[in-house]
C-alpha positions in Angstrom: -19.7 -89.4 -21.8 -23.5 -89.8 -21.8 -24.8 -93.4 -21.7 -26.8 -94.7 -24.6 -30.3 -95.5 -23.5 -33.8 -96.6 -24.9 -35.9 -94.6 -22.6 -38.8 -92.4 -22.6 -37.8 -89.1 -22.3 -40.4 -86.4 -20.7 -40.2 -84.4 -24.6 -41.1 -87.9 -26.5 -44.7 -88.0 -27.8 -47.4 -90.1 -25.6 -47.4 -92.3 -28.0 -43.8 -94.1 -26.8 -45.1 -95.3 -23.2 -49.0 -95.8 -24.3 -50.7 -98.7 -23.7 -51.9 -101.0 -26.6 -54.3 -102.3 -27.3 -56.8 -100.0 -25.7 -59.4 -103.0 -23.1 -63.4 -101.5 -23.7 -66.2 -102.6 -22.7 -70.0 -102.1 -23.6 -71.7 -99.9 -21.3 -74.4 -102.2 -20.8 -71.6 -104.7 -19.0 -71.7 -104.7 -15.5 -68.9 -103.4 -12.8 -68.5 -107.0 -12.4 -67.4 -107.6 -15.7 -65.3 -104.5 -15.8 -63.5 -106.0 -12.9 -62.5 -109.0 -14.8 -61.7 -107.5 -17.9 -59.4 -104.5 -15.6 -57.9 -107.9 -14.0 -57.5 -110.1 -17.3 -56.0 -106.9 -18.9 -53.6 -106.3 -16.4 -54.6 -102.6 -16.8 -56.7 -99.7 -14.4 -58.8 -98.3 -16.6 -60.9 -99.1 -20.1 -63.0 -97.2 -22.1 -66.4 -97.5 -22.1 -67.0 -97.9 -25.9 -70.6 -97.8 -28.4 -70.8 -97.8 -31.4 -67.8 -96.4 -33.4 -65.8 -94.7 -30.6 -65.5 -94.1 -26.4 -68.4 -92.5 -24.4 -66.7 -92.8 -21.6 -63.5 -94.1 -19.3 -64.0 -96.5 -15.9 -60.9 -97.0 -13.8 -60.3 -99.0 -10.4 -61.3 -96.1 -8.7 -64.7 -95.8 -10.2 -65.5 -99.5 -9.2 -64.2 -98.7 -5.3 -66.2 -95.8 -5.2 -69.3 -97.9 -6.8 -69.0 -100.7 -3.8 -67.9 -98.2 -1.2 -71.6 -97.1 -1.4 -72.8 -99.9 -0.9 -74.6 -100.7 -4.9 -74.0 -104.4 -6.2 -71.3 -104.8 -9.0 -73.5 -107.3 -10.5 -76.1 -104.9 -11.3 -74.4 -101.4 -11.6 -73.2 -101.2 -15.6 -70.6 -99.4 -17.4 -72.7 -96.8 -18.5 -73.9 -95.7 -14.8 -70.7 -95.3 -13.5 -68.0 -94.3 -16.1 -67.0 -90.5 -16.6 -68.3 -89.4 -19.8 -66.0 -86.1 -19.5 -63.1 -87.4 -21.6 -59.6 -85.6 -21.1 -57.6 -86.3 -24.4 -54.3 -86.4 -25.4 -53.1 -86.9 -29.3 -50.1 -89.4 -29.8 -47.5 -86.8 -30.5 -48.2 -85.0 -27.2 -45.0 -85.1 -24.9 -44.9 -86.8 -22.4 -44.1 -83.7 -20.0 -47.4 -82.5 -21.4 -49.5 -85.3 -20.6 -48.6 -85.3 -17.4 -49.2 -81.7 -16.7 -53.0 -81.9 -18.6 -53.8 -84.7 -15.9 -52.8 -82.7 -13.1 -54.5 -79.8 -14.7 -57.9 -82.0 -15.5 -57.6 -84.0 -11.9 -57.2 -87.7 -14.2 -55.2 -90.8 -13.9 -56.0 -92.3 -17.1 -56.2 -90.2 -20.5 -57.1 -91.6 -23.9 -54.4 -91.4 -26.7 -56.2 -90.3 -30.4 -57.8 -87.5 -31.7 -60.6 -87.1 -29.6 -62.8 -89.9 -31.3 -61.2 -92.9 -31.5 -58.5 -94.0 -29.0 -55.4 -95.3 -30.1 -53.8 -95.9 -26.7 -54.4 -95.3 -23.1 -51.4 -93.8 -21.0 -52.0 -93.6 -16.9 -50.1 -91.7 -14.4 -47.6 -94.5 -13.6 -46.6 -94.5 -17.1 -46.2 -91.0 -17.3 -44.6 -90.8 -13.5 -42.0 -93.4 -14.8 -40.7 -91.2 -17.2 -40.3 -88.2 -14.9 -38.5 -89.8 -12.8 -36.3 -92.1 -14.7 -34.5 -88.9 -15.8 -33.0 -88.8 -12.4 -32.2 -91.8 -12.4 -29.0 -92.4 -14.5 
């Protein structure tokens, strides 16, 4: 007999594990900012937003590569260091999918929507918790 659960499953649309609401910022606001909005946000990535939709994505990743070379959060904004080359996924995408369009596209972090306005943003984690969760009875 199969136990009952209310789990993801890697054929359940994107939408499921997504994050909500989706953190922006302006892409006049510094990598310092960015840093405390990733932080108060709990989250490791937000899109870089003007006017009415995303331009672009910045994650943790972008901000260690930022001080690695040496530039000054403080001065370095959003729009300078975000990838503008969005890889998108629309909510009733599986799961499975997601996860195989970010290994295809080299991402962490995709935007959930319809390739203007985000409705969600699911990372790797989320999408890795899934996967293997189906192992895990």
């Amino acid at each position: 007999m199969a136990a009952v659960t209310n789990r993801a499953r890697p054929s359940d649309p994107v939408r499921m594990i997504m994050s909500t609401p989706v953190a922006t910022v302006d892409p006049g606001s510094t990598l310092l900012d960015v840093a405390g909005e990733l932080l108060a946000d709990e989250v490791g990535a937000v899109l870089v937003s003007s006017g009415p939709g995303p331009v672009g994505l910045l994650s943790e990743r972008d901000l260690i590569t930022v001080a690695a070379t040496g530039d000054d959060l403080a001065v370095v904004q959003a729009g300078q260091a975000m990838t503008a080359d969005l890889t998108w996924a629309a909510p009733e995408t599986s799961i499975r999918e997601v996860g195989v369009l970010m290994l295809e596209a080299g991402v962490r972090h995709v935007p959930v929507g319809d390739g203007r306005w985000a409705v969600g943003v699911v990372s790797a984690r989320d999408v890795l918790a899934v996967l293997l969760s189906v192992a895990d009875p």
